[in-house]
N, C-alpha and C positions, 0 to 999 in steps of 0.2 A: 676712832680718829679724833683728834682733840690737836690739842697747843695752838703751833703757828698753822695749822693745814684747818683751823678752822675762823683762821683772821685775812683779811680783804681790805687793801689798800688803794681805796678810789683812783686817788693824785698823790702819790708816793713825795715826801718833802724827805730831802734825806739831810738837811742843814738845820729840820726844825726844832725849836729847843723845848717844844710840850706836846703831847696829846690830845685828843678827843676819842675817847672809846666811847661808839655808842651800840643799843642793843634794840631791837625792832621786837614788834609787835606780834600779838596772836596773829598765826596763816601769815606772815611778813618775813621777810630774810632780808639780807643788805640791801639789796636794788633801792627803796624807795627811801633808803636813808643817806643814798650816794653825793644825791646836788648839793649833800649839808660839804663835801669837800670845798668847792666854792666860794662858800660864803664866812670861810675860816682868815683869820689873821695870816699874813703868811710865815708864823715863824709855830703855825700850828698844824699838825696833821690829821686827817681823818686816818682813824682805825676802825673796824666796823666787826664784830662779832657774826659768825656764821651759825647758828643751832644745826642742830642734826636734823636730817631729814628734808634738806630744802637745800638750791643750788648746790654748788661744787661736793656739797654733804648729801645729795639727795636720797642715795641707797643706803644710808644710815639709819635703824629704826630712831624716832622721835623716845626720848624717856618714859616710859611711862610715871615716873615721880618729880615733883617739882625741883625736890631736892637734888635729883641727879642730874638735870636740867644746869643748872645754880654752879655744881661741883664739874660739868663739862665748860661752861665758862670761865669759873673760877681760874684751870687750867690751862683757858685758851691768854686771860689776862698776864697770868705769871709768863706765860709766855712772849709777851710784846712790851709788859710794862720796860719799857728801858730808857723811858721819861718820864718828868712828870705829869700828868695826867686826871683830865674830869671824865669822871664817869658818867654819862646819860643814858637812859631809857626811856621810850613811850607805851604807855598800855601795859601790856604783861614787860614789859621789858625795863617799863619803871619798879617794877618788884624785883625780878632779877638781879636789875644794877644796884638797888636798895640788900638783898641778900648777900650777893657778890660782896659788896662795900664790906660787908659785917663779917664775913669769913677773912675779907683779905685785912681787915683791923689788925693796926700795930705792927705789920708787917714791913718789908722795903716797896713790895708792890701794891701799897695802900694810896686810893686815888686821893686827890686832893681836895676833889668836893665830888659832891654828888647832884646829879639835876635829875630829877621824877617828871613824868609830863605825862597827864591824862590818866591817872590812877588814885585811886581810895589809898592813905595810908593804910599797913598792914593789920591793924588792931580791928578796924573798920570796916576788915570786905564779909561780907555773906553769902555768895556766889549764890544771888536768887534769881539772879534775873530784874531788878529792879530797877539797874541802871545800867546793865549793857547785857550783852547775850552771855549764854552757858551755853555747855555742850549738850541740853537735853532741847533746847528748842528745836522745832521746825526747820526745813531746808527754807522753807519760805520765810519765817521769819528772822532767819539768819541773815539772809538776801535781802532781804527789807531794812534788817541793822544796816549790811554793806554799804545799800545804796545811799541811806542817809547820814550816817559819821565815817564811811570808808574812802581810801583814797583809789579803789580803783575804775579803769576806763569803762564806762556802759558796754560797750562793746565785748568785753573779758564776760559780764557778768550775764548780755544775752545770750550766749553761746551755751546753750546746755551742759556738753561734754569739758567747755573752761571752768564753766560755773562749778560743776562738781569737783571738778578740782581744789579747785579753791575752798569749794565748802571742806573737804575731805582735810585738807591741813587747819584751818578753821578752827573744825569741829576737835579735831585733833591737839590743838594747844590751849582748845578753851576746855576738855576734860583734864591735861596737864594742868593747868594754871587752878580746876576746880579743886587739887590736892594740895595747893600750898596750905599750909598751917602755921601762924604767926607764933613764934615762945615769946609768951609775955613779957615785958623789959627790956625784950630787943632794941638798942639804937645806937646809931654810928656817933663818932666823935668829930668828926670834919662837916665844913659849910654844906648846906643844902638849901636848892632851888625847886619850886615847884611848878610849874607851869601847868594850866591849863585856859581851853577853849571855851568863848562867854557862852557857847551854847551845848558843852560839853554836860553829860550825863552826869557826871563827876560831880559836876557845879563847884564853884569857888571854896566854898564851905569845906565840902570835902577834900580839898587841894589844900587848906589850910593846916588840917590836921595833921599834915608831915610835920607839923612846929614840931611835934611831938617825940620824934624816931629819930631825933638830931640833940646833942649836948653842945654843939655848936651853934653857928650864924646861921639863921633861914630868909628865907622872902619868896614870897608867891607872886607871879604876876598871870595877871588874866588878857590873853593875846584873840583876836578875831577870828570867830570862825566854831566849830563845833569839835567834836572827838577828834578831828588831825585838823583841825584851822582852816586858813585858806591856802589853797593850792601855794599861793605865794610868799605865806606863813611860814608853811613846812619847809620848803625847798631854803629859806633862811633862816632856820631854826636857830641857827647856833651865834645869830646875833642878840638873840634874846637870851643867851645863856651869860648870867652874870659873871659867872669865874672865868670865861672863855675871851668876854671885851673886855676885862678890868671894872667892871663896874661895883658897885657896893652893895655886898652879900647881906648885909646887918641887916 
């Protein structure tokens, strides 16, 4: 199942004249990218990418490769792009929308800028363990990652039989995401934005090196809070998205 049966439309704008596609995070599906509808211009719409294996896709197996991951998006985009359109991702979702970007190059359904938020440029990951979890860690110290850059309710996380749940998708896209493999030279032609959290694992540093995977305009900004910000952060992400308010990309 792929195209439009894997797109979700918070607050449907049917007058609006651009997009926002965004893509969610390891163990994440739409739900917690939904408030970004909100906090949009009103001549902009949320569009929210579904992966397999989570909500309305639940009985779907998850990819097992990154790449097929990337190419089920790739297909869900040609399928809604029918504006024009910024592409965002957080976490694993800023790679995605980073890969996405570079397939759909030179096309008609090529976004118009790209925003990363809370990930290593791709030249840069080492899937050690260093700065956030893998799929080889502990339940506990998965649980331990959650509870302190995660955005979900203690409540979810003390329930045993929720808890595994959650670990089981988790674990699940953090062995997906341990497959991606960057080809050297890889980088898009349109603006890019980097965002990340002043207490994010990532650290600014790291958030910088997208200058790199862009022949376009970049700029990083450092927003409050850690791995997903403040609660109040997230929920208005997309006023921090510079090609989203007009702001200057350079």
């Amino acid at each position: 199942m792929s195209g439009l049966t894997s797109v979700a439309r918070p607050l449907p704008r049917p007058d609006a004249t651009r997009m926002l596609i965004g893509l969610s995070y390891a163990g994440g599906g739409t739900a917690p990218l939904r408030p970004w509808a909100r906090a949009l211009p009103a001549d902009t719409e949320l569009v929210l990418i579904c992966y397999p294996g989570r909500e309305r896709r639940f009985t779907e197996p998850m990819p097992a490769d990154f790449a097929d991951l990337v190419a089920d998006v790739v297909t869900a985009v040609r399928a809604v792009a029918r504006l024009p359109y910024v592409l965002a991702g957080h976490s694993m979702g800023a790679l995605v929308a980073f890969e996405t970007a570079v397939r759909l190059a030179d096309t008609a359904e090529a976004p118009t800028a790209l925003v990363v938020s809370g990930h290593h440029a791709p030249p840069y990951l080492r899937f050690t363990g260093d700065t956030g979890p893998v799929a080889r860690h502990a339940d506990a110290e998965l649980l331990a990652w959650i509870r302190e850059y995660g955005t979900l309710p203690e409540e979810i996380l003390a329930d045993e039989d929720l808890a595994q749940v959650v670990l089981s998708a988790f674990r699940a896209d953090l062995a997906l995401h341990g497959t991606y493999r960057y080809k050297p030279g890889t980088t898009v032609n349109i603006p890019v934005q980097a965002l990340i959290g002043a207490q994010d694992p990532v650290t600014l540093a790291g958030a910088r090196r997208w200058q790199e995977m862009t022949t376009g305009d970049f700029r990083v900004d450092e927003l409050p809070g850690a791995h997903f910000y403040t609660p109040e952060v997230w929920q208005q992400l997309p006023r921090h998205m510079a090609a989203v308010t007009g702001a200057n990309l350079a």
